[in-house]
C-alpha positions in Angstrom: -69.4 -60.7 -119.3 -71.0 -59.2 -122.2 -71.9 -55.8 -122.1 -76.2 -56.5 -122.7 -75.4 -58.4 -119.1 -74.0 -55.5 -117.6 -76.8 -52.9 -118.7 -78.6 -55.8 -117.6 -77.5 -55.7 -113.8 -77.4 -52.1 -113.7 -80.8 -51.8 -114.5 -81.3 -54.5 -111.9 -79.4 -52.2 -109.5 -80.9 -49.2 -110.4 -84.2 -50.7 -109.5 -83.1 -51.1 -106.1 -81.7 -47.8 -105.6 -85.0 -46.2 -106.6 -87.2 -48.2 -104.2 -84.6 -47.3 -101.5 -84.6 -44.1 -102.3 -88.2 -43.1 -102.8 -88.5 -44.6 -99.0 -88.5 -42.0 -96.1 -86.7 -43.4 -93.3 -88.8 -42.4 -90.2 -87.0 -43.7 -86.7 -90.2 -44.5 -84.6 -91.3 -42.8 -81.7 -89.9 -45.0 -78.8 -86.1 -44.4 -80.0 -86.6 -40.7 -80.5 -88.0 -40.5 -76.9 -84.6 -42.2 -76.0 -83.1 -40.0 -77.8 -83.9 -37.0 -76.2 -83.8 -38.4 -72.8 -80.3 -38.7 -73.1 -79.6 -35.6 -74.9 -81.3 -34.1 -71.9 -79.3 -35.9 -69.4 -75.9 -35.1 -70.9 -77.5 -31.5 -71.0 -78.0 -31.5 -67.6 -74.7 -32.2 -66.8 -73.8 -28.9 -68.1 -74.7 -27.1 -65.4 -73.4 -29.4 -62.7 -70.8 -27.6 -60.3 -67.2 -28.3 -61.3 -65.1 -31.0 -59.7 -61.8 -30.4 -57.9 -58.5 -31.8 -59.3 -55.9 -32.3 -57.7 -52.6 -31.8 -59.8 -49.4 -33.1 -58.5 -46.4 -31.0 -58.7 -44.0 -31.7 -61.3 -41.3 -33.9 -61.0 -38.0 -32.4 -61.8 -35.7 -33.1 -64.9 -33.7 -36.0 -64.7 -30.8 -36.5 -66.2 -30.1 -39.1 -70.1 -28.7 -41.6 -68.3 -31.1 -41.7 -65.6 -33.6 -42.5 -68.0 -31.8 -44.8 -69.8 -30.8 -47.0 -66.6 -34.5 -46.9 -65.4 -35.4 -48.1 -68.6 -33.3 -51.3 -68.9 -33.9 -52.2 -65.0 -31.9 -50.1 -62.9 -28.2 -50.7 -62.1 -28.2 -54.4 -62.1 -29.4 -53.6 -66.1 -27.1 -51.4 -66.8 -23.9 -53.7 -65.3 -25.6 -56.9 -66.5 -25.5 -55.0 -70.3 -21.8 -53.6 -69.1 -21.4 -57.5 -68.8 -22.5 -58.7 -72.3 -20.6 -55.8 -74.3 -17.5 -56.6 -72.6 -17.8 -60.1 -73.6 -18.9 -59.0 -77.3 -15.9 -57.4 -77.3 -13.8 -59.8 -76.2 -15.3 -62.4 -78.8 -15.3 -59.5 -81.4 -11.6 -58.3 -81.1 -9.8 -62.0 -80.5 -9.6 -65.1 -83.2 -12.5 -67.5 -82.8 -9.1 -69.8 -82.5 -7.9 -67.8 -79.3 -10.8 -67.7 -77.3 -11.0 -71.6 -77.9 -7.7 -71.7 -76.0 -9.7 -70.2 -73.1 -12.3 -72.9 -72.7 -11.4 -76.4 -72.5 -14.5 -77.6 -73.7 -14.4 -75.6 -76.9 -10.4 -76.5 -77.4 -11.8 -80.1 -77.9 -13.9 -79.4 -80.4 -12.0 -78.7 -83.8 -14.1 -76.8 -86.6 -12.6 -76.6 -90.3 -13.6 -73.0 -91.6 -12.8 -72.0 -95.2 -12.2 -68.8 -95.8 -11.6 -68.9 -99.6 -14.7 -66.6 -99.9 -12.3 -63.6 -98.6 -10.4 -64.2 -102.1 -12.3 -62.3 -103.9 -12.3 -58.9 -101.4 -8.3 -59.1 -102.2 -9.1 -59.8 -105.9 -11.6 -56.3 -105.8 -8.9 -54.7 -103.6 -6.6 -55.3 -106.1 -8.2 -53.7 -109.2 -9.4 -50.9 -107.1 -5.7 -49.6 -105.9 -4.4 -50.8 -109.4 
């Protein structure tokens, strides 16, 4: 855009500023009345009498794991998470080969796995020690 096209629309623009300028925005009289009828309501609720509350005593402190066991469901949570580490561990710990050996269905199945990738961590091994 050339620059005569932008002095151009500012002009334009400054046009429209003026005219909204040089306008007094009046609200009319019916949304004033609102207004103040309102303002005189929520005024008058100033003065009402308090209201009672009831506060409940405080519960006491309990304990980390408390909270934690409430949080995952209560003691059938917490064993059925007991449940999946002690199986992550199991499958973490032990060969993929040896816990084939436990299921049947799994010893059926054969899977090739390639573990020539691990070469280069004894390669890196190697010149770090060396």
């Amino acid at each position: 855009m050339a620059q005569a096209d932008k002095n151009q629309n500012d002009q334009t623009l400054d046009l429209f500023f003026d005219a909204a300028k040089a306008a007094d925005p009046v609200p009319k009289s019916d949304l004033m009345a609102r207004v103040m009828a309102d303002a005189a309501s929520v005024q008058a609720s100033f003065n009402a009498p308090p209201v009672a509350v009831s506060v409940a005593a405080p519960q006491p402190r309990r304990g980390l794991f408390a909270g934690f066991a409430e949080m995952i469901g209560g003691w059938a949570g917490a064993s059925a998470l007991t449940a999946c580490v002690c199986v992550g561990l199991l499958y973490g710990f032990t060969a993929p080969d040896t816990v084939r050996s436990y299921l049947p269905e799994a010893a059926q199945q054969t899977a090739e796995v390639d573990y020539t990738y691990l070469d280069i961590l004894d390669d890196t091994t190697a010149e770090l020690e060396g």
